[in-house]
C-alpha positions as CSV (number, residue, x, y, z in Angstrom):
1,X,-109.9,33.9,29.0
2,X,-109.2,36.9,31.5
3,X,-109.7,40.4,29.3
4,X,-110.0,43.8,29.9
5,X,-113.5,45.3,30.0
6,X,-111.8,49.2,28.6
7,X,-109.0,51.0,28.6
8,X,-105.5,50.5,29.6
9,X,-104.5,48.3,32.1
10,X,-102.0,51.0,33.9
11,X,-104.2,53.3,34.0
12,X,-107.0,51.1,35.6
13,X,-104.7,49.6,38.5
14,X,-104.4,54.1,39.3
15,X,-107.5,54.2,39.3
16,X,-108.2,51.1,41.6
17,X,-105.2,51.9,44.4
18,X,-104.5,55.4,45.3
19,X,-100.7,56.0,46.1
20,X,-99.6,55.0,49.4
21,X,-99.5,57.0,52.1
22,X,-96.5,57.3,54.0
23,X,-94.8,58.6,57.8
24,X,-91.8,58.5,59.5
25,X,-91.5,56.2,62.2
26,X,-89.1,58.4,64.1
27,X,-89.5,62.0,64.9
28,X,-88.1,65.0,63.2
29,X,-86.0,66.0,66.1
30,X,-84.7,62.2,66.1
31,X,-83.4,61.9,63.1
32,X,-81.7,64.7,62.6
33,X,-79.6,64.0,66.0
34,X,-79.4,60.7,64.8
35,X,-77.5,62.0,61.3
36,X,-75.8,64.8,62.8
37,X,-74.1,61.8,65.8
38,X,-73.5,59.5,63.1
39,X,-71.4,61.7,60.6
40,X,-69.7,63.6,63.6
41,X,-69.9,62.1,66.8
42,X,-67.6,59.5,68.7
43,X,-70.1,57.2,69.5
44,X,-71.6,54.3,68.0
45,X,-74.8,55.0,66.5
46,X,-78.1,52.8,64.6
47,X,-78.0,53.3,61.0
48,X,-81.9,52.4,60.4
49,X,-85.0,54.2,59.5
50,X,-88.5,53.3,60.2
51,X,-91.6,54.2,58.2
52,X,-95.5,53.6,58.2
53,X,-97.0,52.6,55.3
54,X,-101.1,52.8,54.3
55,X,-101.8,51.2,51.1
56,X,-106.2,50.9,50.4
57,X,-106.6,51.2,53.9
58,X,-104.0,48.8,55.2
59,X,-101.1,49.8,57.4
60,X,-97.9,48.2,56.9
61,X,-94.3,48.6,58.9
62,X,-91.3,49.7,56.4
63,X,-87.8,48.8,58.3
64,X,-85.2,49.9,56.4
65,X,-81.7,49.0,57.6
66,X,-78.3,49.6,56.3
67,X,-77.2,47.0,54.2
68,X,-79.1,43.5,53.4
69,X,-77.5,41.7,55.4
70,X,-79.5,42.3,58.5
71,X,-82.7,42.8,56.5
72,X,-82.2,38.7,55.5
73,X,-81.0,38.1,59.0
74,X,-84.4,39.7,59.8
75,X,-86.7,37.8,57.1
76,X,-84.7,34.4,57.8
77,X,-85.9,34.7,62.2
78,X,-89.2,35.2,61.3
79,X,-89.1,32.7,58.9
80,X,-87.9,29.8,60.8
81,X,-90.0,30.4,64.1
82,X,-93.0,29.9,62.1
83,X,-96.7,32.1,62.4
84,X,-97.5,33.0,65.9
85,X,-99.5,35.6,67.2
86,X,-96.4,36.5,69.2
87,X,-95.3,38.9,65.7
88,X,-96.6,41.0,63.1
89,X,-96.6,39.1,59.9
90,X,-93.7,39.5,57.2
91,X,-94.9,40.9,54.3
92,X,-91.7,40.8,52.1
93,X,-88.0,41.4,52.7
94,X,-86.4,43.4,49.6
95,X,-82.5,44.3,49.8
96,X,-82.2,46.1,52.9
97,X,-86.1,46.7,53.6
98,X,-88.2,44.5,55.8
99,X,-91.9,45.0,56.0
100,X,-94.4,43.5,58.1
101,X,-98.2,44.0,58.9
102,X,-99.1,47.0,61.3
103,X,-100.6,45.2,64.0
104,X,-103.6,47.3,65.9
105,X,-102.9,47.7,70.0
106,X,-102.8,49.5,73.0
107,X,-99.3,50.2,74.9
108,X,-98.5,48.0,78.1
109,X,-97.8,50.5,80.8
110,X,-98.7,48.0,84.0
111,X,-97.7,44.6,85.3
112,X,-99.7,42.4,87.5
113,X,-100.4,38.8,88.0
114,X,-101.9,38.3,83.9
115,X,-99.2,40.2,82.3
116,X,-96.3,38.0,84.5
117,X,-98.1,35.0,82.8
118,X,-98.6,36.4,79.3
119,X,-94.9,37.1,79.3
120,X,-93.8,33.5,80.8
121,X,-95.8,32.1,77.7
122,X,-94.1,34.7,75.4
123,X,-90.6,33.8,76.1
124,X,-91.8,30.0,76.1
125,X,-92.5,30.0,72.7
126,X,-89.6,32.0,72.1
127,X,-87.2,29.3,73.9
128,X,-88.9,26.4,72.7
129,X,-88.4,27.0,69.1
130,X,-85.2,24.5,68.4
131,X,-82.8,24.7,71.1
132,X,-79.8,23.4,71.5
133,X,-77.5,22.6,74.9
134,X,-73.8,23.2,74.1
135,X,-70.6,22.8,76.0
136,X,-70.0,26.6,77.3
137,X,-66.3,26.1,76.1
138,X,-67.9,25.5,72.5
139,X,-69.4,28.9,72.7
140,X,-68.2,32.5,72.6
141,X,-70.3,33.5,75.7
142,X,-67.7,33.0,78.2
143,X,-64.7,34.2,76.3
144,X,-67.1,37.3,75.3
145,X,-68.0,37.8,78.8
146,X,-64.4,38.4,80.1
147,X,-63.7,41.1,77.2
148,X,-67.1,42.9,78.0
149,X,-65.8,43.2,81.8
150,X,-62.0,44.1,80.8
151,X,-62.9,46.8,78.6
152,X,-65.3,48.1,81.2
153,X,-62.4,48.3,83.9
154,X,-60.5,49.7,80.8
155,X,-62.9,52.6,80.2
156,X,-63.2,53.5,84.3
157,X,-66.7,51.8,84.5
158,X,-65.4,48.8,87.2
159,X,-62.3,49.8,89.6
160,X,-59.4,47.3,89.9
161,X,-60.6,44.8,92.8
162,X,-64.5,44.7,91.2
163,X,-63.2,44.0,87.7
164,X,-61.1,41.1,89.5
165,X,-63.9,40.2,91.8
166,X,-66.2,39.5,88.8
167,X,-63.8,37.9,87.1
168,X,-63.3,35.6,89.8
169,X,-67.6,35.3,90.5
170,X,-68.0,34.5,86.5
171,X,-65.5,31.4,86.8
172,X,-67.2,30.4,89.5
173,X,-71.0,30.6,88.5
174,X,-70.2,29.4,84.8
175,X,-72.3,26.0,83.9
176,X,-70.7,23.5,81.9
177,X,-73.2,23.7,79.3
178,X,-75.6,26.2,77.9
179,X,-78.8,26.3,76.0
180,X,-78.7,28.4,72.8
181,X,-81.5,29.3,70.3
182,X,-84.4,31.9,69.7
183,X,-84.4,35.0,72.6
184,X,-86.0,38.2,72.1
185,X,-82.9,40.7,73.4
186,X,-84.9,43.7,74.0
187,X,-87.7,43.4,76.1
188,X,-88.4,46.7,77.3
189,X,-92.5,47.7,77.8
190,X,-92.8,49.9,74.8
191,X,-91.5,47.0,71.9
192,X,-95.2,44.9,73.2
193,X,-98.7,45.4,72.5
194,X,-101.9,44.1,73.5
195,X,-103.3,43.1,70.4
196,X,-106.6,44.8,69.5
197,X,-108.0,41.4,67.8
198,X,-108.0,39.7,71.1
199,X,-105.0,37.3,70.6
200,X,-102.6,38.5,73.2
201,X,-99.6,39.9,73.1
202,X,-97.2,41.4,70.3
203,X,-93.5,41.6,69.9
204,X,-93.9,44.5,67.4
205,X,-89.9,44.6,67.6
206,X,-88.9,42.8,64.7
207,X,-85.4,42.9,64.7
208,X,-85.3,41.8,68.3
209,X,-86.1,38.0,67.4
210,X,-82.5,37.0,67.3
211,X,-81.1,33.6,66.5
212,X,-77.7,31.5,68.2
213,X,-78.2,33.4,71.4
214,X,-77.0,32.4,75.1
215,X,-81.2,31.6,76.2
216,X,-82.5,33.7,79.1
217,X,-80.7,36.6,77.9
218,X,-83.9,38.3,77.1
219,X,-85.4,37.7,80.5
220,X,-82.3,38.9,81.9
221,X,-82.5,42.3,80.5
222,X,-86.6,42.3,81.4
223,X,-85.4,42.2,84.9
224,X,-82.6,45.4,84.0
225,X,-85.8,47.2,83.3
226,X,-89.3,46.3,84.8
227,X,-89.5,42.5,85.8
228,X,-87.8,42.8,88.8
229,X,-90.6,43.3,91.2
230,X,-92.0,40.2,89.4
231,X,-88.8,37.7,89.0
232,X,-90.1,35.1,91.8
233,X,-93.3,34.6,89.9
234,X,-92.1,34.7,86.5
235,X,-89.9,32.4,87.1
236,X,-92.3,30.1,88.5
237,X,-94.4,30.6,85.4
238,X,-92.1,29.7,83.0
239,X,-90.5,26.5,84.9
240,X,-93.9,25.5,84.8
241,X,-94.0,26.0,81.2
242,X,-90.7,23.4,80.7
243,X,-88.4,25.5,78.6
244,X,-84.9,24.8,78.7
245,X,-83.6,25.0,81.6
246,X,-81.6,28.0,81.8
247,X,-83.2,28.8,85.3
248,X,-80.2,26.9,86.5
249,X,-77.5,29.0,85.8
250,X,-79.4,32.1,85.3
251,X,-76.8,34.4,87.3
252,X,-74.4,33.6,84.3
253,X,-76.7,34.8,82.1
254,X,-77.7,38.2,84.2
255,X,-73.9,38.8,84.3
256,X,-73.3,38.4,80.5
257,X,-76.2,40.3,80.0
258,X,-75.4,43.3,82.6
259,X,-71.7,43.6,81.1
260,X,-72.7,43.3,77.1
261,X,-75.7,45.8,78.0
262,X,-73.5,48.5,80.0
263,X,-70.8,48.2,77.5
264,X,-73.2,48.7,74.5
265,X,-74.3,51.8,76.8
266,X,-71.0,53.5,77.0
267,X,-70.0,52.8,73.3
268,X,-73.6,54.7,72.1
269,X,-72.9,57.4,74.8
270,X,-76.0,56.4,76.9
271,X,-73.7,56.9,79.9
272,X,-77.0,58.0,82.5
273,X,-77.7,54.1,81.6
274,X,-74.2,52.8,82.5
275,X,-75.0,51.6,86.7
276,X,-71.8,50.4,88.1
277,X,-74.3,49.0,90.9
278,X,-76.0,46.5,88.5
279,X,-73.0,44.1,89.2
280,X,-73.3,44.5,93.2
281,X,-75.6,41.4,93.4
282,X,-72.8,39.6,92.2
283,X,-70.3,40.5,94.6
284,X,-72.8,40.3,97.5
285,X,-72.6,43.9,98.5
């Protein structure tokens, strides 16, 4: 039979673990723009906060988002792509919280030959985790693609002829069918670590790991950002690997990608981000 040795049982747990200890994620200056845009400016803005968490030594990542929604959105990703040294751990997922295990790394700042394959086995994982080809007209992608360009001629972004140009190129370069699963949507440098413990890399942006995406879309926007030197041998790296095969219409999915990204852009008043010129490959110019 488990008893106490002395005392009260409150007042030995205080004694055992000291208070946590807790940060911001975000900066001052940050979050105070971040307020100040949300109650009175005219663009779209995150409504999230971040927080680091030390409890007996251990650090843990506190996301807490708006309503619960996301937050089980969140909890329910991770939970159904399994363990993998890919991403932190989930702790627990309470209302709108999510927390996960701090994991220990260093920033990736380079690319070369190592990283290009570290990455190819990243998204692998990523895409292999239950896929699913689907007719493109059973989807939203196409129809959400032509609403993305029109309200980006609306808004002055695309002039008259490239808006109907690119209407015109998506018709043409849309597949019949479409793989759709598991992508990680925003792979820019500073959301991956090298993990300390010697197991590779980390997607330490949890909310990133999105379900019922058009696949490749992740890739897509690595190329927007850094993986463009390194697209030739990427993509050799993970058509080796055998994922599904959205190598095969990829130029759909860089155009979906290029129009949702520059819209999102414009709407959060990022407009130094907004490059007309991304959709020049398209109209071989």
């Amino acid at each position: 039979m488990f008893r106490l040795a002395s005392g009260n049982l409150s007042q030995s747990m205080d004694e055992a673990w000291p208070a946590p200890r807790q940060i911001p994620g975000y900066s001052l200056k940050r979050r105070v723009r971040s307020t100040m845009l949300r109650l009175f400016g005219t663009y779209l803005q995150k409504s999230q906060d971040l927080r680091f968490v030390t409890i007996n030594g251990h650090r843990f990542k506190r996301l807490i988002l708006r309503d619960s929604y996301m937050a089980e959105k969140i909890e329910a990703n991770l939970g159904k792509f399994g363990p993998s040294d890919f991403f932190p751990p989930l702790v627990t997922r309470f209302e709108n919280e999510v927390w996960v295990e701090y994991v220990d790394g260093i920033q990736i700042d380079a690319i070369d030959d190592a990283r290009i394959r570290q990455f190819a086995a990243f998204y692998q994982s990523v895409y292999a985790r239950r896929p699913q080809r689907v007719d493109l007209e059973q989807t939203i992608f196409a129809d959400r693609l032509r609403q993305d360009l029109r309200f980006l001629h609306q808004v002055g972004v695309l002039p008259d002829h490239t808006h109907r140009d690119l209407l015109s190129v998506a018709q043409e370069i849309a597949p019949d069918a479409v793989w759709v699963g598991f992508d990680y949507v925003d792979p820019v440098l500073k959301n991956f670590i090298e993990r300390s413990d010697g197991r590779g890399l980390c997607a330490i942006d949890v909310e990133s790991l999105v379900d019922g995406q058009l696949i490749g879309t992740g890739v897509a926007k690595a190329c927007v950002h850094w993986l463009e030197p390194g697209r030739t041998a990427f993509c050799r790296e993970i058509a080796d690997l055998d994922p599904p095969d959205f190598l095969a219409y990829f130029a759909f999915v860089e155009l979906c990608l290029i129009a949702r990204w520059s819209k999102t852009k414009f709407l959060t008043g990022k407009l130094k981000f907004v490059e007309p010129k991304l959709f020049d490959r398209f109209l071989g110019t």
